[in-house]
N, C-alpha and C positions, 0 to 999 in steps of 0.2 A: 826277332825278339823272343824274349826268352816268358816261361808261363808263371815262371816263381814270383811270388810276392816280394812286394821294393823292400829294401832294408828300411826301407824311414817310416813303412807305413804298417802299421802291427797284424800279425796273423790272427784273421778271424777264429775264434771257437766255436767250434761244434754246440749247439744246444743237448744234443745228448749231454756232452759231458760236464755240462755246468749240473751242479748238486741242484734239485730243484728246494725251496723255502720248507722249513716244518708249517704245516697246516695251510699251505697255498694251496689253492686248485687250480688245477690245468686248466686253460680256456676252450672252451667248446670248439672242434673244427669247423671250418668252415664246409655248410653244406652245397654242393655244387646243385645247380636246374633240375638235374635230370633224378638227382636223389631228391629233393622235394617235393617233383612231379609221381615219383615213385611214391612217396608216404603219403599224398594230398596234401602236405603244405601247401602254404598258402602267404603272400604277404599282406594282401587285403582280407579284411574284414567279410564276413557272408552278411552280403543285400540288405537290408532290415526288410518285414513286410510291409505292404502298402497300408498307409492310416486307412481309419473307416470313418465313415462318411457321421456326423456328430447326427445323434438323433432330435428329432424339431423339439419332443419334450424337454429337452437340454437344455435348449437356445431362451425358448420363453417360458414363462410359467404357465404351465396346462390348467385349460378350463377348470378338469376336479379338483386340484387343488380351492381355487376359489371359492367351487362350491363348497367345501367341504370347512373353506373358514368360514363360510355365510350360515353355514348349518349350526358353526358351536355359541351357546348361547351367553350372554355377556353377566353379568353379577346381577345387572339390576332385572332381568330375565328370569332368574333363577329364584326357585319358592324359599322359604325361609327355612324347612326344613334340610333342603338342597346345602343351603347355605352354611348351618350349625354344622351338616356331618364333613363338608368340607373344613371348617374351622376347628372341629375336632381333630382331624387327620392331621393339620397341619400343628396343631400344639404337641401328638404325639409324637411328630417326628422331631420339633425343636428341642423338647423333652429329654428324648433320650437319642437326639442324634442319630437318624436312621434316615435318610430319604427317600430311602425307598420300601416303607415295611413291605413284609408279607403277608396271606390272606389272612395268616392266625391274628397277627397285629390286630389287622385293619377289621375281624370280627371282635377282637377284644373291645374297639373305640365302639362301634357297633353295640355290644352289650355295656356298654358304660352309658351311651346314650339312649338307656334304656329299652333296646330291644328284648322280646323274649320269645322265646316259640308257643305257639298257642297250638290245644291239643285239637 
């Protein structure tokens, strides 16, 4: 038998010589084991680390918390003058739309509610 190609069946072309596309890119070769053992490739992913253990503060709510809501005092707790300078505070910020003044603000409402320095 002979090695030439059948008349019926078409002669393979070379990829050399096919024109490659305007703006195609070439596909990447393929890397063989022994070049990705060379570079550190890798096809798995590196390990994650091990989780940490949740701390108990986490899980329940901690004693000081508790205390520390047992500690703040309720409205009807609070003396009258308590009361006015919070109610002042809170008109200055409906006011002019600020939630959070700062301390110049918060001595303006301060000297509005009649503070003054005495000598």
């Amino acid at each position: 038998m002979s090695s030439k190609p059948s008349p019926k069946s078409p002669a393979r072309k070379s990829s050399a010589s096919a024109a490659p596309k305007s703006g195609a890119k070439k596909p990447a070769p393929a890397r063989s084991a022994k070049s990705q053992a060379a570079t550190g490739a890798t096809k798995t992913p590196p390990a994650l680390p091990a989780p940490r253990p949740v701390h108990e503060s986490k899980l329940a709510p901690s004693s000081k918390s508790a205390e520390v809501k047992a500690a703040l005092a309720t409205p009807t707790e609070l003396s009258s003058e308590v009361m006015e300078f919070i109610t002042a505070i809170d008109e200055y910020k409906r006011q002019r739309r600020r939630p959070f003044p700062n301390w110049s603000e918060v001595f303006e409402v301060v000297k509005a509610l009649g503070y003054h320095k005495s000598a």
